[in-house]
Residue frames as a rotation matrix with the C-alpha (Angstrom) as fourth column:
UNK 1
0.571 0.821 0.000 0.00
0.821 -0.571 0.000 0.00
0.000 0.000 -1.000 0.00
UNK 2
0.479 -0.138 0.867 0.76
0.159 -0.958 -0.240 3.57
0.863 0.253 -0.437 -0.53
UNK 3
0.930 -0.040 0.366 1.00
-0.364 -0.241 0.899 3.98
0.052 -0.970 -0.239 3.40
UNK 4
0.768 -0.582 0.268 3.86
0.376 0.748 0.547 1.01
-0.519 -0.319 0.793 3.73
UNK 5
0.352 -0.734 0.581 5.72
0.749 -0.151 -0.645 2.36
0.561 0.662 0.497 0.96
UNK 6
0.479 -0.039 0.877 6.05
-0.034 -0.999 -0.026 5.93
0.877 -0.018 -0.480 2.41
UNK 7
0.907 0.012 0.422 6.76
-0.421 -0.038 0.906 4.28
0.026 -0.999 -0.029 5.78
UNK 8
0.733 -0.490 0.472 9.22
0.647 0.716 -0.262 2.05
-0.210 0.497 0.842 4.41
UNK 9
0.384 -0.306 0.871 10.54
0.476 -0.743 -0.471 5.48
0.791 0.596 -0.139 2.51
UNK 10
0.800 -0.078 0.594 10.50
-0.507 -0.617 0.602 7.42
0.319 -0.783 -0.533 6.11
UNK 11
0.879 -0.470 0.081 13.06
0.339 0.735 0.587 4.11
-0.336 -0.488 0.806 7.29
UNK 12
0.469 -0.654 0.594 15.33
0.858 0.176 -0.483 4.43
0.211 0.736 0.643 4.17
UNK 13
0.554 0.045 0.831 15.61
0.149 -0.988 -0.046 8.61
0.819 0.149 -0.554 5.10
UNK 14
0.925 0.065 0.373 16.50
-0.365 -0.116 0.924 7.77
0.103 -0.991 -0.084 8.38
UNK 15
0.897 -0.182 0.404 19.05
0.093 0.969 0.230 5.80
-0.433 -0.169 0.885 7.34
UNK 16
0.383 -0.349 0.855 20.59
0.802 -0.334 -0.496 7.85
0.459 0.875 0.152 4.58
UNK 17
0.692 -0.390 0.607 20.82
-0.442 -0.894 -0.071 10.73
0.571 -0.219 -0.791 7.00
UNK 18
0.905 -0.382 0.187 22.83
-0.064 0.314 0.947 8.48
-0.421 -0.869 0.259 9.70
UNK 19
0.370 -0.786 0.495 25.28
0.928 0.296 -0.225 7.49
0.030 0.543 0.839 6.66
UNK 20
0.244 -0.577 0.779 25.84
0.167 -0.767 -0.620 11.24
0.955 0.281 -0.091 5.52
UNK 21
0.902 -0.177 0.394 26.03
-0.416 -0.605 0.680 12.70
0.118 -0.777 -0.619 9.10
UNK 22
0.615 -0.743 0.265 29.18
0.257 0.506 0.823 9.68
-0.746 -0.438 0.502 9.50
UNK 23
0.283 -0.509 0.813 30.41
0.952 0.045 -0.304 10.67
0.118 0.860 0.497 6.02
UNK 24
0.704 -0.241 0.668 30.28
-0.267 -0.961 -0.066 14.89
0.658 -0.132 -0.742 7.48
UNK 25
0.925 -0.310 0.220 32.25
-0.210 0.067 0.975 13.17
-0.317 -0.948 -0.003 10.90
UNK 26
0.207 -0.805 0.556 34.74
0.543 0.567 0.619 11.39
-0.814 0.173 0.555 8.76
UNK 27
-0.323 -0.336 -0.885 35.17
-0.339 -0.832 0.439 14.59
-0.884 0.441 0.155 6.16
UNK 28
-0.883 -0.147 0.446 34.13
0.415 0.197 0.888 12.81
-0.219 0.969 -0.113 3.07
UNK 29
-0.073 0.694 0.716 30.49
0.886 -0.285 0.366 14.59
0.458 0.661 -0.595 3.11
UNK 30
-0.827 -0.505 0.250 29.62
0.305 -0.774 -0.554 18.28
0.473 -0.382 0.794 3.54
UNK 31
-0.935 0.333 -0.124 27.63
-0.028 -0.417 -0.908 20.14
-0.354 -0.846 0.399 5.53
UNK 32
-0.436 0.510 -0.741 25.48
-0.889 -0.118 0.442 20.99
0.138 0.852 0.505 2.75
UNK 33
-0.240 0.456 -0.857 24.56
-0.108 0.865 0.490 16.97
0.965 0.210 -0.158 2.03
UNK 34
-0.754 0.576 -0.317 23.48
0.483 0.158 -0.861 16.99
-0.446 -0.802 -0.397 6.14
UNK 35
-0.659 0.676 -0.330 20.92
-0.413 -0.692 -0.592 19.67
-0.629 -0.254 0.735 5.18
UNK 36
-0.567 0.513 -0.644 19.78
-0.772 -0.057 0.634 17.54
0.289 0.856 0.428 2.41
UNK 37
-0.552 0.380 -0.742 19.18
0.209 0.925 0.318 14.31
0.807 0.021 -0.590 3.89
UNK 38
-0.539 0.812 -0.223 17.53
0.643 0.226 -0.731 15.70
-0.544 -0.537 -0.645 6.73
UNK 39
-0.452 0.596 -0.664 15.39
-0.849 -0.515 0.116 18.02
-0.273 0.616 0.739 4.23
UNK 40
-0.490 0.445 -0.749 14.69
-0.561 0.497 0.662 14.72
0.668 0.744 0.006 2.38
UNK 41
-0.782 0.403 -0.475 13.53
0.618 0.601 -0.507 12.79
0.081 -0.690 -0.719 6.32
UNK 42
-0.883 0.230 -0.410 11.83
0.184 -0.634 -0.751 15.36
-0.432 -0.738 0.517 6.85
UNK 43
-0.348 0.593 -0.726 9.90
-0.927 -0.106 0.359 15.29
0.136 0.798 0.587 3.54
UNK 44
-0.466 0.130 -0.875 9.27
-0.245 0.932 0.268 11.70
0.850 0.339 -0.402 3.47
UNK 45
-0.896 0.333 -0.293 7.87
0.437 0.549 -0.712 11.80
-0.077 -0.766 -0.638 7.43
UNK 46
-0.413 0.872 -0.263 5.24
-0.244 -0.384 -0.890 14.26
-0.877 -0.303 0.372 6.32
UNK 47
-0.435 0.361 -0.825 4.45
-0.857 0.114 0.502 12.57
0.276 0.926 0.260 3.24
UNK 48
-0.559 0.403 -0.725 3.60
0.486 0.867 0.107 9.34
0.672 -0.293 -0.681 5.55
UNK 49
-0.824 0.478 -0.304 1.85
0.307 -0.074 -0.949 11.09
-0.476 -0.875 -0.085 8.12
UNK 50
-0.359 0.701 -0.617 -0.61
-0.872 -0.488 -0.047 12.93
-0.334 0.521 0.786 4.99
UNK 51
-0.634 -0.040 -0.772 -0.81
-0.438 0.841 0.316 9.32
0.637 0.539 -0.551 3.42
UNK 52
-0.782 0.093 -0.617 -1.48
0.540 0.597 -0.594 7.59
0.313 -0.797 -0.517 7.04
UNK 53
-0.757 0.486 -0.436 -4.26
-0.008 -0.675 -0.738 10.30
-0.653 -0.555 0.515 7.69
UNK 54
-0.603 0.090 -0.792 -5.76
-0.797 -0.044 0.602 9.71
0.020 0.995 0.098 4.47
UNK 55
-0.724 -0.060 -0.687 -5.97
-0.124 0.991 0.044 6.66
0.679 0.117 -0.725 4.79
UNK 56
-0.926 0.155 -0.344 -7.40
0.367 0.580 -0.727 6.70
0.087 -0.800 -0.594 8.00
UNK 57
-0.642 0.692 -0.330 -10.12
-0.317 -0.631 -0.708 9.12
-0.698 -0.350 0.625 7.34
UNK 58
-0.562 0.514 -0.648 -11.09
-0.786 -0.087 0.613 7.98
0.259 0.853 0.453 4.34
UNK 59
-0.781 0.057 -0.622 -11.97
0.122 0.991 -0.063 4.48
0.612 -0.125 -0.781 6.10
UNK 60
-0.760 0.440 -0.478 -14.54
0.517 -0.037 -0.855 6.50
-0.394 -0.897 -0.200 8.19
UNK 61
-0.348 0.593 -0.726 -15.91
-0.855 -0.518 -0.013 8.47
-0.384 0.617 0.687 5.29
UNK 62
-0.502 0.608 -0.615 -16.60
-0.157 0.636 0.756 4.95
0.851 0.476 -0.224 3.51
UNK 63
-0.500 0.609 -0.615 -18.41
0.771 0.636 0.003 3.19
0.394 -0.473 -0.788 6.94
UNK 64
-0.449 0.712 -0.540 -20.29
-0.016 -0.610 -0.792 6.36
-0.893 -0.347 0.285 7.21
UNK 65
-0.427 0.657 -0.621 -21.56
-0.890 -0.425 0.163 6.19
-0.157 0.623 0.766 3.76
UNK 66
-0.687 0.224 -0.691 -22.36
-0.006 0.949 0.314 2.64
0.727 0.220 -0.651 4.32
UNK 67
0.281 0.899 0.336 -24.41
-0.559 -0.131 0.818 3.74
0.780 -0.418 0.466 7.08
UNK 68
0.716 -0.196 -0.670 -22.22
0.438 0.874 0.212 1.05
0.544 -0.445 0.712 9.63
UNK 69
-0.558 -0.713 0.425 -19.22
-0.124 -0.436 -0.892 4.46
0.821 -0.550 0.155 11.48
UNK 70
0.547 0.703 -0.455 -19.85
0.453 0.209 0.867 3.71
0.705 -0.680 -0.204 15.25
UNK 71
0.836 -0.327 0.440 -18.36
-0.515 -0.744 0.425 5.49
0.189 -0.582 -0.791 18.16
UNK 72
0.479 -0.825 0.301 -15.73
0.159 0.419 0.894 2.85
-0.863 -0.380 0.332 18.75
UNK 73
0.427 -0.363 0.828 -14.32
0.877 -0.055 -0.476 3.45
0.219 0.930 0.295 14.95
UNK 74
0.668 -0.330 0.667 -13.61
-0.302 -0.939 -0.163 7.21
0.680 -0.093 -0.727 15.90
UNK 75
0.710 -0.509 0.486 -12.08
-0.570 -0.011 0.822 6.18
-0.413 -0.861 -0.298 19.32
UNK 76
0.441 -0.722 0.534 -10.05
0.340 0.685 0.645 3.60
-0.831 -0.102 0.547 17.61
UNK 77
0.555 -0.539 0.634 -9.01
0.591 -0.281 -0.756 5.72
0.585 0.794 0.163 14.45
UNK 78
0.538 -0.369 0.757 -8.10
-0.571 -0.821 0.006 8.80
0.619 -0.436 -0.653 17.49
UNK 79
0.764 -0.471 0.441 -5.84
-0.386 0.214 0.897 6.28
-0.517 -0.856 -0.018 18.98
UNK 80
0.646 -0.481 0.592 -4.27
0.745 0.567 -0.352 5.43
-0.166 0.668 0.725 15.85
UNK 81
0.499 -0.276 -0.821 -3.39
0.823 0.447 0.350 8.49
0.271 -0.851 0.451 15.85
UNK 82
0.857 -0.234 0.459 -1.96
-0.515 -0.385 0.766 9.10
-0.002 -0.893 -0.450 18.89
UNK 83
0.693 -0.697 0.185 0.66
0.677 0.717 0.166 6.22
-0.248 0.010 0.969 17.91
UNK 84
0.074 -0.855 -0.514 4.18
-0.687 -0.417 0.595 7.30
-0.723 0.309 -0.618 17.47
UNK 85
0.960 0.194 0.201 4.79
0.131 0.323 -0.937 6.31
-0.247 0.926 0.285 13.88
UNK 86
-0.027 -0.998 0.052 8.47
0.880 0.001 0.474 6.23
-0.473 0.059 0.879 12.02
């Protein structure tokens, strides 16, 4: 899904910045490529959190037009979240 990917994407960002930040420690990257990779974590966590909201609302817009959204659906989408998320 769309979500997984983006999370998946948020993992890969995280990851990429840990490399450069050792590559700025060990002189081979510059300052410059820190600002990018966290520019690019930063992009990629709010592209999963818009995705992951999406997602989650839209799942409440269909079982209301099905006539079937119940109060525990809200409480459990408003605890979804509340999760910490990568």
């Amino acid at each position: 899904s769309r979500v997984e990917a983006l999370r998946r994407a948020v993992v890969s960002a995280e990851t990429a910045l840990e490399a450069t930040e050792a590559g700025f420690e060990a002189g081979t990257r510059t300052i410059v490529d820190v600002l990018n990779a966290q520019r690019d974590l930063h992009r990629a966590r709010r592209d999963f959190a818009r995705a992951r909201y999406d997602y989650l609302l839209n799942g409440l817009r269909l079982r209301r037009a099905a006539g079937i959204l119940s109060p525990a659906d809200i409480v459990a989408v408003s605890a979804l979240l509340r999760e910490r998320t990568p």
